[in-house]
N, C-alpha and C positions, 0 to 999 in steps of 0.2 A: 504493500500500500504506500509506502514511504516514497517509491519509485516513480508512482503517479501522482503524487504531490508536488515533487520537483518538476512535474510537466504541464500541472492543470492545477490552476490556483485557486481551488473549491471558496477559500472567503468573499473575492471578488465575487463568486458567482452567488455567491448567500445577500451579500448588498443587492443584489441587481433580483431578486426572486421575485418582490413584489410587480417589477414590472414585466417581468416573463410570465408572471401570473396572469396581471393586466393581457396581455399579448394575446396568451393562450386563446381568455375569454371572450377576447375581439374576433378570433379565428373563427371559432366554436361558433359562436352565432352569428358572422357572416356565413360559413359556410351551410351552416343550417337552412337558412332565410335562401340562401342562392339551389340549394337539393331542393328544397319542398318546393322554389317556383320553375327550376329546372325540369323536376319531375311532374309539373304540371302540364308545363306548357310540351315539354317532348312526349307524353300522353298525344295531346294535340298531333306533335308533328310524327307519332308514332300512324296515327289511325290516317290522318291527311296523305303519307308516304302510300299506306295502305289501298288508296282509294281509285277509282277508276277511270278517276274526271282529269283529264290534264289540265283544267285549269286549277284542280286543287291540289296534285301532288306534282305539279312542274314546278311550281315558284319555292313550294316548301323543298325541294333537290337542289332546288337553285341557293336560296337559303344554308341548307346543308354544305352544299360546294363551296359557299361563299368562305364559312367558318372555318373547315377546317383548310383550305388554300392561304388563308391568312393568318400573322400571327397572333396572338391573346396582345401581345404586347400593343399592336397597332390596334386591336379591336377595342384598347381601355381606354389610350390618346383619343380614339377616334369617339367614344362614348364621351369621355371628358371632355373635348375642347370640343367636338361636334354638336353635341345637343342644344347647349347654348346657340349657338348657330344658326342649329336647322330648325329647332323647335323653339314657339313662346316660352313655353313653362321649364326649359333646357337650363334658366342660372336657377331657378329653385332648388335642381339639387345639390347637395352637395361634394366632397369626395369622396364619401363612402357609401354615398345611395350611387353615384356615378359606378364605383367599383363594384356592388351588386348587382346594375342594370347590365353591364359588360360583360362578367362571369355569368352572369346566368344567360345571357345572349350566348355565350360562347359554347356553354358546358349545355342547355336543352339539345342542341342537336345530336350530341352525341349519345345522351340520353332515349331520344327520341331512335336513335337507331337500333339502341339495345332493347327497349321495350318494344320494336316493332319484330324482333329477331325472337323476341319471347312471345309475342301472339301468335307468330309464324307457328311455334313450335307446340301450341297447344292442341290436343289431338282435336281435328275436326265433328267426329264424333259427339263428340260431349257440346260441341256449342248447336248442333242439329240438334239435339238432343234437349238442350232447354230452349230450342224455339218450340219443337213440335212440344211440349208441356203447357206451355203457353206463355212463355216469357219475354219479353220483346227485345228488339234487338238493343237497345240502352239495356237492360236489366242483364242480358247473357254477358253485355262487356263489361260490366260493374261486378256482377255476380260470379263469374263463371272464366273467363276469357282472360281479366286482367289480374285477378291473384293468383291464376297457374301463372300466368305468363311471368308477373313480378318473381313469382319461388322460383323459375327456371331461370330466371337471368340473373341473381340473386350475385353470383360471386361478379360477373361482368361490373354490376353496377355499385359493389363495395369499391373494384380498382379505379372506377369512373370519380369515385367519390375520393379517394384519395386524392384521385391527381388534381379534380377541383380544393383539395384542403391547401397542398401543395401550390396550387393556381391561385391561390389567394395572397401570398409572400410578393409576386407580383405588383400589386396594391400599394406597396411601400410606395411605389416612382409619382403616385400623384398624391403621397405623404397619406397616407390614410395609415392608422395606426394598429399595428397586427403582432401575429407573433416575430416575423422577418425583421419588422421594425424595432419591434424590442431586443433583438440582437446588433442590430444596425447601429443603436442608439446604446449601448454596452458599449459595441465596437469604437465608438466616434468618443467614448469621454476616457475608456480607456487604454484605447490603441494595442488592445490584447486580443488576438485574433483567433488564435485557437478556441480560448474559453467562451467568449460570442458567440461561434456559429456552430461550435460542438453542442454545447447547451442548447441552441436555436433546433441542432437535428434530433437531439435528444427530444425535445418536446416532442416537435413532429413525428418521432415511432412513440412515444404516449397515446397521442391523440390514433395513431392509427391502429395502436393494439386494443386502444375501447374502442374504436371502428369494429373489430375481429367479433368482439365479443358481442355489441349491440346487432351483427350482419350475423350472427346465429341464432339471436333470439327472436329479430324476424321472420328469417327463413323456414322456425320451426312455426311461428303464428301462419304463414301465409301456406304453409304446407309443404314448406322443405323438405321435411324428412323427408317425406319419398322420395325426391329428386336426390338428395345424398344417398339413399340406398341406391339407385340406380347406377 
């Protein structure tokens, strides 16, 4: 232990706790607030991709292509300094609703691809199956269609959700304040480089081994187990 002491100077990082705390907590609930409206709106562009109208699943590929040909980096400049811009209500936000609107612009489509990859995959069957009962086709895709399909993609959409926790560190460059920035802001008062961004990564596998733990305890709500024995 003595060995790692001469290499990693644990007091400095005890001063600095509260605001890796702080950090943590800014992560936590942005990335939260950006999943729930990720996973809402690529619901949307899961069923839109689905569909048979090319006036409704041309724009939403096009959409698609747009996001992942470009970087996250130009898509947050382009939310921050664009909306003010293009849109009236564009200075109300600020930098951190700016940095929500951007990651979640970024991170639904790719969402949108993996819950469409899970409805694919749910047996045909069973959604024939609760129309002829009498169920309507809203009620088969609420009931029926989108909890298999969530259990089946289940592990896709934990590493989805990483890389947006990850995609949030990002955020620092129009000063929104995270966990990145709480290392950043270590870094800059004490010009100690190892203990800032080792502590900085250290969080980030915390935050991703309670990802592990909360991504099995959905998996078995929504009907995982099966799909694990499988």
């Amino acid at each position: 232990m003595q060995w790692l002491q001469n290499y990693f100077n644990f007091r400095i990082v005890g001063q600095y706790a509260d605001v890796f705390i702080a950090g943590i907590g800014q992560t936590l609930w942005i990335s939260a607030l950006c999943l729930i409206l990720s996973l809402i709106i690529g619901t949307f562009v899961a069923i839109a991709r689905l569909s048979k109208n090319p006036l409704i699943w041309r724009p939403v590929a096009g959409y698609i292509q747009f996001v992942r040909s470009t970087p996250l980096l130009i898509q947050i400049y382009l939310v921050y300094y664009g909306l003010p811009t293009i849109l009236p209500v564009g200075n109300f936000f600020d930098e951190t609703q700016s940095g929500i609107i951007a990651l979640t612009i970024h991170t639904a489509p790719y969402m949108g691809e993996i819950i469409r990859a899970g409805i694919e995959s749910v047996n045909r069957g069973q959604i024939e199956g609760a129309l002829s009962v009498g169920m309507t086709p809203r009620q088969t895709l609420q009931n029926v269609t989108l909890p298999q399909a969530l259990a089946n993609v289940m592990p896709p959409l934990l590493g989805q959700t990483a890389v947006l926790i990850k995609d949030t560190s990002l955020l620092s460059i129009i000063a929104v304040f995270e966990l990145m920035s709480a290392g950043l802001q270590m870094f800059s008062e004490t010009v100690i480089a190892t203990e800032s961004y080792v502590t900085t990564a250290v969080c980030y596998l915390g935050i991703y081994a309670m990802m592990l733990v909360l991504s099995g305890i959905l998996q078995t709500k929504l009907g995982g187990s099966a799909w694990k024995a499988n």
